[in-house]
N, C-alpha and C positions, 0 to 999 in steps of 0.2 A: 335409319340413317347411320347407324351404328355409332362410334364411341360418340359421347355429346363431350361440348365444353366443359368445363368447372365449371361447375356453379360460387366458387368463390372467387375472383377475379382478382388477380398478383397486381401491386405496387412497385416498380424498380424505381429510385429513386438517386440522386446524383450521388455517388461513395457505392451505390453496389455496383456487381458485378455485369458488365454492358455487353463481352463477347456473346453469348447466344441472340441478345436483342441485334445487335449490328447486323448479326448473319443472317438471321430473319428479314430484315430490312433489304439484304441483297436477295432474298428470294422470293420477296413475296412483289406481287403485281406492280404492287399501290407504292411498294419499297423505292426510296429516293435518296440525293444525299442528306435533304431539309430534318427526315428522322434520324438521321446516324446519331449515335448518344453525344459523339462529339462537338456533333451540329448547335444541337440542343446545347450545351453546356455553352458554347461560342456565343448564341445568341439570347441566352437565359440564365447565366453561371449562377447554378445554385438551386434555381427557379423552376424549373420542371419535375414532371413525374410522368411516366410511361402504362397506360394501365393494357394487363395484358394478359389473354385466356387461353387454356392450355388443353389441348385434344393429344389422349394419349402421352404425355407425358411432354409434348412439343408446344411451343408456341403455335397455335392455330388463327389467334388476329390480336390486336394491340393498338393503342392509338396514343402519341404522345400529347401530353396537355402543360402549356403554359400558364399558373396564374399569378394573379396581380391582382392590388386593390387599389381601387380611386373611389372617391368619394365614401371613405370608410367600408365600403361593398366588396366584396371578394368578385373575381370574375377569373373567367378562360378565355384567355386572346391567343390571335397570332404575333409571333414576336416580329420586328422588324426583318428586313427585309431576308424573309421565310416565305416563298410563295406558296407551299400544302407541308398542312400534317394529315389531317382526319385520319379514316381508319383504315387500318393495313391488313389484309386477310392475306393467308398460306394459300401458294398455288392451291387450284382446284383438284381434288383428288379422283374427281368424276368425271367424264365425257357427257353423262347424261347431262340436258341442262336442267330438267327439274329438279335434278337429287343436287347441281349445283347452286340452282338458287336459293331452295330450301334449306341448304346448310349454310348458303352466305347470308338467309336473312335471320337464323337461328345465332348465328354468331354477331352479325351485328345488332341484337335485339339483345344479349347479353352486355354487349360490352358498351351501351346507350343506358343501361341502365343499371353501370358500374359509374358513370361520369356522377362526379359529385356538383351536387345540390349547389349551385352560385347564380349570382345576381345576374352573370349575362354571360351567356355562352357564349362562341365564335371563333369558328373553323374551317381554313379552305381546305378541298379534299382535293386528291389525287383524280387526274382526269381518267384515269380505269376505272373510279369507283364510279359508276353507271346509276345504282340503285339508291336512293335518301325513301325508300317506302318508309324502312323501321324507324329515322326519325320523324317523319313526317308522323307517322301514330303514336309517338312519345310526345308530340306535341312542339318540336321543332318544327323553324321555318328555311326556306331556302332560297337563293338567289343566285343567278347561272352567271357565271362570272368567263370571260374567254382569255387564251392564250396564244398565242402565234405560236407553229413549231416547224420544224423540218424534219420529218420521221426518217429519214434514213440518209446517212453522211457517204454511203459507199461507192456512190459513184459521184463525185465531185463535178464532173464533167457536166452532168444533168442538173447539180444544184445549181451551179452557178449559170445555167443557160435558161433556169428557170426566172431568174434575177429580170427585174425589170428592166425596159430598156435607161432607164434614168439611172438607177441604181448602176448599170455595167458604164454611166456614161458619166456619173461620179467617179470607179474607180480609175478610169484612164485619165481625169483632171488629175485626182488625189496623187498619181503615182510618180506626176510631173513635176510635183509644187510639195510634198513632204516624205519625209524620211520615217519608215515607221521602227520601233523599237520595243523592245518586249522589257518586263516586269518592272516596272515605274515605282519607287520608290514608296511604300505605301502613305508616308505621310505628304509627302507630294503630289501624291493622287487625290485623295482628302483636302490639301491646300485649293489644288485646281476646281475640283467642282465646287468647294465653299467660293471660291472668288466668282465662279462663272453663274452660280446660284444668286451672288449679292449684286451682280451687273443687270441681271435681270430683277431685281426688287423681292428676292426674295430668301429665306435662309434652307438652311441645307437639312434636312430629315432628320439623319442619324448620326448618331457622335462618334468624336475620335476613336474612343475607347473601341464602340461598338465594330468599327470597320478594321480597328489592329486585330481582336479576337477573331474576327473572320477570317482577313487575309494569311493570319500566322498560322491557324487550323487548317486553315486550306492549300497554303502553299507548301507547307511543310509534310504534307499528305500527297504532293504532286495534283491536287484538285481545285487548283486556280491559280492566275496567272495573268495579268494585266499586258496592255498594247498601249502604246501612245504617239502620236503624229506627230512631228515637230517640224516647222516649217523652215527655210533658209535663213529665216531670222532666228534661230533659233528658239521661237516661241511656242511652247507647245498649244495644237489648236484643238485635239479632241484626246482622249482617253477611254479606254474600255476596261471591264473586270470581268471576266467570267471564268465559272467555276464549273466542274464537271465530275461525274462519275462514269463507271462504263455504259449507264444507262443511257445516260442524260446531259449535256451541257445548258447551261443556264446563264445567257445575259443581264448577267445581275445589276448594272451599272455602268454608264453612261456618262460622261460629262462634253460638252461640246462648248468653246466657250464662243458666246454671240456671233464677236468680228469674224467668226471663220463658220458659220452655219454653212453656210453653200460653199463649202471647201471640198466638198465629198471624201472630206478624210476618216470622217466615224464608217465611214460604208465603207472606206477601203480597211480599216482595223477586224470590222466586223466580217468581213472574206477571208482576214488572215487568218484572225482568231478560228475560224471553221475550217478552214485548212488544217490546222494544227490539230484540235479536238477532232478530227474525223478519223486519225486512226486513232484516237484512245475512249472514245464511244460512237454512240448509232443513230442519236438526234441533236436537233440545236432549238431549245427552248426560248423564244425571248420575250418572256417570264412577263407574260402580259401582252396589252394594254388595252385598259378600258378607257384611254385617255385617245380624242378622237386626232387630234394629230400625232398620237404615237403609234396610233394602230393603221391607220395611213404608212407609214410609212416602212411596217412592221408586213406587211399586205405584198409591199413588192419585193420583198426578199423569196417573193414566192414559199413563204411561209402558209400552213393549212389551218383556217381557226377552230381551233379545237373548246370546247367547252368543259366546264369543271363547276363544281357546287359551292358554295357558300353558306352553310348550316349556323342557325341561330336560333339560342334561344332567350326571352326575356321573362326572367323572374321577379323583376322588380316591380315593391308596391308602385300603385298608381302614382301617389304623391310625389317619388323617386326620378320617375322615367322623364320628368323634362329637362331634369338639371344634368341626368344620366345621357340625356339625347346631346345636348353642347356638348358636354365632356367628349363626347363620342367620335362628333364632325370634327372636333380640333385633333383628337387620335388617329383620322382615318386619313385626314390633313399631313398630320405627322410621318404616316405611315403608306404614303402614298409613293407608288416606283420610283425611287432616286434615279430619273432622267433628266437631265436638265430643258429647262422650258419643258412645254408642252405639244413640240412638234418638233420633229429628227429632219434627218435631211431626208427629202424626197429622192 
């Protein structure tokens, strides 16, 4: 197989040096913006660590790790709204595919068992990474988790004739009845979906803080950019956020507020929005949903459901895991797509 990994596996940590990590990230497969180190520090300041194995002198695969402690227990989560870290391998050097599986499972059999020893793992991966064999015989578990996507932006003509008939029948309502407008003010964005979250009986995910650190990393980077509907009353009725690299766009957030559900104003943001993002990347991700009226309606965008892993593992004593288990469902509560309600416009 010639050169092998290290067998000692590198720590970058927040304060070192992140140019070679980044540029790896734009080259490898698995590579997104969710890894960028800057990502990372947006939704982690402080709190992360990058573990990462080197073929020949290069980055060869790397995987960044979030952790945190609840209930005195150390653990490795996803941070909010992140939809994949897992593990990131260097293009394939091979054609053959045995000599390429063989060095992807040799590399990821390394770097599975560089992850440090904590109370509970958990990781969504990148939907190229195909193989969980090497966790599966480390003794991780998995769960296939789906995405909606639109793999290629390049003929606009074809996405949007792919669109449902509902969906093309929202945006000629929407186009009549609101005025759309680009980059919304981000604490106003935040006001809107906290008010449209409490109309519904319920509270909003993620906090202030959390969605300034994003939007200001990201906008200031040209990789995101907010849309918002405002009606003749001047009320604004839907809002969107997405963020993009040249890989990837990603519908990160949603607000619709109630009175205007069947307004088909979020479907007319979301055609603009891919309008826009179609010349600065190649697909439109939207970043989910296992949520059965999000995924409804995620379906007629003529979106392809694509599948991804969900890697876990549980080291906690027996006595641990029931109080471990609550904690858990209120984190996944917590950390559940910031859509408002639980069905979009059809």
């Amino acid at each position: 197989m010639g050169e092998q990994a290290s067998s000692k596996p590198e720590t970058l940590r927040p304060g070192d040096p992140m140019e070679e990590w980044d540029r790896f990230v734009d080259a490898s497969p698995q590579g997104c913006i969710f890894c960028k180190s800057w990502w990372l520090e947006a939704v982690a300041p402080g709190g992360y660590e990058i573990l990462v194995l080197r073929k020949g002198g290069r980055i060869a695969a790397g995987m960044p790790l979030v952790r945190y402690r609840k209930l005195g227990l150390e653990a490795v989560h996803m941070p909010q709204l992140t939809q994949t870290l897992g593990p990131l391998l260097a293009p394939p050097a091979s054609e053959n595919y045995e000599k390429r599986l063989s060095a992807e499972m040799d590399l990821l059999a390394e770097l599975i068992a560089a992850i440090p020893r904590v109370a509970h793992f958990n990781t969504f991966c990148h939907y190229t990474l195909t193989n969980w064999l090497p966790f599966y015989w480390a003794g991780y578990q998995q769960t296939t988790r789906y995405t909606y996507a639109i793999e290629d932006l390049s003929d606009l003509d074809a996405v949007f004739a792919a669109f449902a008939h509902s969906k093309r029948k929202n945006i000629k309502k929407a186009e009549q009845a609101v005025t759309v407008r680009e980059d919304m003010p981000l604490e106003d964005f935040y006001r809107h979906h906290e008010t449209t979250m409490r109309k519904q009986g319920e509270a909003i995910s993620y906090s202030l803080d959390l969605f300034r650190r994003i939007h200001e990393a990201t906008t200031s980077r040209g990789a995101g950019k907010t849309w918002y509907a405002v009606g003749e009353d001047g009320v604004v009725q839907s809002a969107i956020f997405v963020i993009f690299d040249p890989k990837s766009a990603y519908y990160l957030i949603s607000t619709i507020d109630p009175a205007f559900r069947n307004s088909g104003s979020a479907t007319l943001l979301v055609r603009d929005a891919i309008q826009y993002v179609a010349s600065r990347t190649r697909r439109f991700d939207f970043e989910g949903s296992m949520v059965q009226g999000v995924e409804h309606s995620f379906r007629k965008f003529g979106a392809v459901q694509t599948p991804y892993f969900h890697i876990t593992r549980n080291n906690l004593p027996l006595w641990a895991r029931a109080g471990w288990a609550l904690r858990s469902a209120w984190t996944r509560w917590r950390h559940r797509p910031p859509r408002t309600g639980e069905r979009q416009e059809d």
